[in-house]
N, C-alpha and C positions, 0 to 999 in steps of 0.2 A: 504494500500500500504506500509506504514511505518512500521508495523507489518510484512509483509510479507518478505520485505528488511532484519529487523532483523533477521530472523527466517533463513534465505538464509545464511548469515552471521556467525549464530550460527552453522548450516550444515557446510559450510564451514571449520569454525575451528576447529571444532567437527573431520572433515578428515584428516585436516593437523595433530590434536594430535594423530590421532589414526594410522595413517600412521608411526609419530614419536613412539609411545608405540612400534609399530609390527617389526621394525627396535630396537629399544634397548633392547625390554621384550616381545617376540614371546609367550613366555608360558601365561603371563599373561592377552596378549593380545587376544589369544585362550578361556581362561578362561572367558573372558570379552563376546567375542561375543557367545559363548555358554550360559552363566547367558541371555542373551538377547534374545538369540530363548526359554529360560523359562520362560521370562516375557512377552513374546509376547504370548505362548500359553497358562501363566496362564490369561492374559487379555482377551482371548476370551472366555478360557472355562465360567471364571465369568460368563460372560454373557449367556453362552449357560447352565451353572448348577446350582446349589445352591453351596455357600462357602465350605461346606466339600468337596463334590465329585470333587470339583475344586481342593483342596488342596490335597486327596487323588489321584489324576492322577499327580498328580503333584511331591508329594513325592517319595523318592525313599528308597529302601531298603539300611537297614544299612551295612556297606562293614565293610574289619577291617581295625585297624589306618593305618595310614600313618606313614613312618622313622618320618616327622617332628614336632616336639614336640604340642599339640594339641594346646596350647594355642596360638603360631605361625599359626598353620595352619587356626581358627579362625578369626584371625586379618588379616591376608593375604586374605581372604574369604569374607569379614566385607569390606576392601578395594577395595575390586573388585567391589563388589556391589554397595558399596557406590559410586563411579567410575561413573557408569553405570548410576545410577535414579540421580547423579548430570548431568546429559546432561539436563534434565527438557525439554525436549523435544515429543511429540506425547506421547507415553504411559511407557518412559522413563522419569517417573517422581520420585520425594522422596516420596513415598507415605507407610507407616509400613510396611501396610502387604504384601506386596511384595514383600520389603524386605525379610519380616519374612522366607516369602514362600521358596522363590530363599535359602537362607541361609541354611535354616532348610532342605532341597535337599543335597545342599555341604557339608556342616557339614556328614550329613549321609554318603555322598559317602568316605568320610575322614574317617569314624570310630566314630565321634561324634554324640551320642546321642542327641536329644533335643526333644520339643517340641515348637508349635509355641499358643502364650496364646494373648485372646484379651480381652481387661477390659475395661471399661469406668468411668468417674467421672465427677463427675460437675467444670464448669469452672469458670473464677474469673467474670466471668458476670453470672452465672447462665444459661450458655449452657451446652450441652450434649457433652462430649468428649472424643474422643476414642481412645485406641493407640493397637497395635500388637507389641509383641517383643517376642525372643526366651528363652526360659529356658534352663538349663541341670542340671541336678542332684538337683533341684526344687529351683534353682537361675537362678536369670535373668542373659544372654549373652551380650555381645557386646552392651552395652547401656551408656548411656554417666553419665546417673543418672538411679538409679533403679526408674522405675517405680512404681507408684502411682495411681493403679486401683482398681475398683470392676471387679474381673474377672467373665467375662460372659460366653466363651467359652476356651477351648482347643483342639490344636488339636495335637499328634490325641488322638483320646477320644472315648467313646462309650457313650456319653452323646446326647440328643439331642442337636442343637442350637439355643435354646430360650431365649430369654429376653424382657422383661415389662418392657419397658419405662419408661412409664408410671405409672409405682408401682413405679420407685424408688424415693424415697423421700431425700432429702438432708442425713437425719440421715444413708443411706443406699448408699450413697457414699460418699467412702473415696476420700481426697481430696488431 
């Protein structure tokens, strides 16, 4: 019941900001709820595909730049997003690759190149952990710290996407 209160609550205010955004930043707020019909339908393809063919419906073809300077247009893009999966809400959650996905779309439709790269490493307890973030010109994007993986897949790639677990032995992940 307490759960449920909150979660009403968090909707709530979740409309009143977003009511607030569409009223001061209509563009942005456009921007917002279109990243959102993309996370909603990479959330399902997931489930109905394997990760590539999820991400290849998902991708779009690259357009040319935009007037505004790439690294703006990036950061503006990166905010949207980050925006959106900070609701933490149903499938509006902070989760990489979703991010990755969502981004790696806009960026394109902007003129920006990238690719969207997923690594794993061992954790300070000796778990398995994995993260997704975007590349462009074979550095990592919009990251707070460059990442620190064993890359296992990219996309897009003509690689399969395979990886053993289970082979990887501490010496084979960097940390």
């Amino acid at each position: 019941m307490r759960a449920t209160l909150e979660n009403g609550l968090r909707l709530l205010h979740l409309f009143a900001r977003g009511g607030r955004k569409l009223v001061l930043n209509p563009s942005e707020t456009f921007l917002i709820v279109r990243m959102a019909l993309w996370i909603s339908v990479l959330s399902l393809l997931v489930k109905l595909r394997p990760l590539p063919r999820a991400l290849q419906l998902v991708a779009a073809k690259s357009r040319a730049p935009s007037e505004e300077p790439r690294e703006e247009t990036a950061k503006r893009l990166a905010r949207a997003i980050d925006l959106l999966l900070r609701v933490d809400l149903l499938i509006f959650k902070p989760i990489c690759w979703k991010r990755a996905a969502v981004l790696h779309r806009y960026l394109a439709l902007n003129g920006i190149t990238s690719r969207i790269v997923f690594g794993v490493r061992k954790g300070p307890k000796g778990e398995i952990d994995g993260h997704a973030w975007l590349e462009s010109d074979g550095e990592p994007i919009l990251e707070a710290t460059a990442p620190n993986y064993k890359i296992t897949y990219s996309f897009p790639s003509q690689d399969p996407f395979q990886v053993d677990l289970a082979s990887m032995s501490a010496d084979t992940l960097r940390r």
